[in-house]
N, C-alpha and C positions, 0 to 999 in steps of 0.2 A: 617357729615350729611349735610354739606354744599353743595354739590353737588344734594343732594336730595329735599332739600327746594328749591333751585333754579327750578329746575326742575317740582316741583308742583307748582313754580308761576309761570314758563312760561305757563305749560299745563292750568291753570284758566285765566291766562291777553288772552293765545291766544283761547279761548274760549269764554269766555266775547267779544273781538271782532265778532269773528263768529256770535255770536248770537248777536250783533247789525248790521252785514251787512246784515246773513241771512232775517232781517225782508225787506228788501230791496228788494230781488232776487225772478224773477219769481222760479216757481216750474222745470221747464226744466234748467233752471242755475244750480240748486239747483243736477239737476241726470246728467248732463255733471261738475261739478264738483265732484262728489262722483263718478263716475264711474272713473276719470281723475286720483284721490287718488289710486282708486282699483286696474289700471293699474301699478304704483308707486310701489304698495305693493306688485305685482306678480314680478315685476322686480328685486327687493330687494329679495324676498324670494327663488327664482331662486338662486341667486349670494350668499345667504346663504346654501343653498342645497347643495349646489355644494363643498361646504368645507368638506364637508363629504366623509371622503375614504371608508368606512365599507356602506352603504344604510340598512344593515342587522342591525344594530347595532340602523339606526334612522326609523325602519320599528315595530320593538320589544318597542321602546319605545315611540313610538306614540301611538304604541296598545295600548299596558300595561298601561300609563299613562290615554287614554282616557277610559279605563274602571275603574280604581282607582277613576279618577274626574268624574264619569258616578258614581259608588259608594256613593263619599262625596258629593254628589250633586252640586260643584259648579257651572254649568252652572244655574242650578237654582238658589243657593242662591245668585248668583249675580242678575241674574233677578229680585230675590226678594228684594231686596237692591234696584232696580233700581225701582222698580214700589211704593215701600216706598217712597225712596227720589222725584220720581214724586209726590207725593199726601202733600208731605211734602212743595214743592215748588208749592204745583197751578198750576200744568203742565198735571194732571187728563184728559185733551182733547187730549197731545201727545200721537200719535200713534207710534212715533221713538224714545222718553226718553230712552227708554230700549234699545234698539240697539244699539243706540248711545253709552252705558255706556258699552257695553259688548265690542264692536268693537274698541272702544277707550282704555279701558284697557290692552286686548291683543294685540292691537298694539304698546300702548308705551311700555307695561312690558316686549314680548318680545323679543329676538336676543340679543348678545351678548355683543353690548353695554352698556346694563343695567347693567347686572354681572360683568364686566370688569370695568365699573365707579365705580360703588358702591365698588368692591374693592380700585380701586385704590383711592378713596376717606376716606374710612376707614385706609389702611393701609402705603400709602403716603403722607397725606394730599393734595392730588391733586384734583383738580374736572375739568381735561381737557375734557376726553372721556362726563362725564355729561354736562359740559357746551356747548359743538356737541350737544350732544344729547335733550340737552334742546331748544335748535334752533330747528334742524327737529321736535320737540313733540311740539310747542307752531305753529309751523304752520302749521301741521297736525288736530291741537286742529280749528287753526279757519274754515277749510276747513269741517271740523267733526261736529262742533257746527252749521257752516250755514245752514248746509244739514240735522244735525241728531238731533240737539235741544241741552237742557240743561243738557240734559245727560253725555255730553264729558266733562262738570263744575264738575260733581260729582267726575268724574274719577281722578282728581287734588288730592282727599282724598285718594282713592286707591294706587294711585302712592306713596304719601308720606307711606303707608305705607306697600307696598311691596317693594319698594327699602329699605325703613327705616330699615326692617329686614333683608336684604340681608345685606346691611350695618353693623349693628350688628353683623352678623354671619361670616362676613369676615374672620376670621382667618381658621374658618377650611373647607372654601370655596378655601382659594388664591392656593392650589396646583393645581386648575385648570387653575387659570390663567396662572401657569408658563409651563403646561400641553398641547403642540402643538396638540395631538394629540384627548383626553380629550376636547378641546375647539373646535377642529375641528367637529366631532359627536356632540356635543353641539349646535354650529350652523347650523348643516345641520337639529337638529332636529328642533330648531326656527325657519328655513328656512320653514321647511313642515307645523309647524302652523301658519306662516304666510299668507302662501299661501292660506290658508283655509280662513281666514282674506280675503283677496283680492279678494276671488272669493264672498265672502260675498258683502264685496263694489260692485261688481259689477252686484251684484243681480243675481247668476248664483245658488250660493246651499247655504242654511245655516245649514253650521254642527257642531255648538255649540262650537265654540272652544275653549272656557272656560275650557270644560271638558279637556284638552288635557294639559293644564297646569303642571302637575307632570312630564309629560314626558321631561321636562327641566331639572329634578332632578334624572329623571330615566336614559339617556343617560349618564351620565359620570360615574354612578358604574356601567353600560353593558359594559361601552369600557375597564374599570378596569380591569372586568370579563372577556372579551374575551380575552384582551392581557395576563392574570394571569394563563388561559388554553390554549393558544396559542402556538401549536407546535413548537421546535424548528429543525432549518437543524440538520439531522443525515452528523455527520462529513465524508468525505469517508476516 
């Protein structure tokens, strides 16, 4: 879990900054750096897409995941968690608490480094790929927190404890990691929620992408599945 603790204090120190420079920053600083992030994250999500050879394979489980989370409500209950934690901290006048916490959580939780640390933190004691990763999410955090408030603070909790379980469950996760093909679909589907992420920052559509969460757990048994009915060459 040492990779994940690090990782929840970078996302709250680099958040805590944010929100002591944010009080600083006119309001146009404030959307030419939130849109600067949005841009960052459509690039990244692109170059995750792209690792996908099957699109069939991360088209099924976008669906299917964002009606599963369309189901257990979490676009909601995170909302709701976040309008909580607003009233909890005396933030009742932000109008961005909530976004802030939605946008910051599907951005650090997902793509492929998170799975890939969390393993390799559990099952090597290594915390390389997290300690990356905790770099990029501690300055993502203050970029997040200047723009979108104390919402991207809360997200420090989330994180410790979605990776925490990832973490835990390692063992009968790591056939993915050794799994080129499996992680590939994997990222291309992170790739396509990320994007949704991005176009969010850039204030172009917000499509909940909370909801869309399972579909990280839904692409690696579709690629199972397809390779498990996957024709083979008849010999001539």
């Amino acid at each position: 879990m040492r990779g994940t603790l690090l990782n929840t204090a970078t996302v709250a120190v680099g958040a805590l900054i944010g929100l002591a420079v944010g009080k600083a920053l006119p309001e146009e600083a404030k959307t030419v750096a939130l849109h600067g992030l949005g841009l960052v994250t459509v690039g990244l999500s692109i170059n995750l897409f792209l690792k996908a050879k099957n699109p069939l394979i991360v088209a099924l489980s976008i669906a299917l995941g964002g009606m599963i989370g369309l189901a257990l409500g979490l676009h909601h209950g995170i909302e709701a968690l976040g309008n909580w934690s607003k009233h909890q901290l005396g933030q009742g006048d932000s109008s961005t608490f909530t976004a802030g916490l939605l946008t910051s959580f599907v951005l650090f939780c997902v793509g492929p480094m998170t799975l890939l640390g969390c393993l390799q933190d559990a099952l090597e004691k290594k915390i390389d790929l997290l300690a990356i990763k905790s770099t990029m999410d501690g300055i993502a955090a203050m970029f997040l927190a200047a723009t979108s408030g104390a919402g991207v603070l809360v997200t420090a909790v989330l994180v410790f404890a979605f990776q925490g379980a990832l973490t835990l469950a390692a063992k009968p996760l790591s056939s993915i990691a050794k799994d080129e093909e499996i992680l590939g679909e994997t990222s291309g589907t992170g790739g396509a929620m990320l994007l949704a992420t991005g176009l969010g920052l850039l204030e172009l559509a917000d499509l909940h992408t909370a909801n869309y969460l399972p579909a990280i757990f839904i692409a690696p048994f579709l690629t199972s599945l397809f390779r498990r009915f996957e024709k083979k060459p008849v010999a001539a």
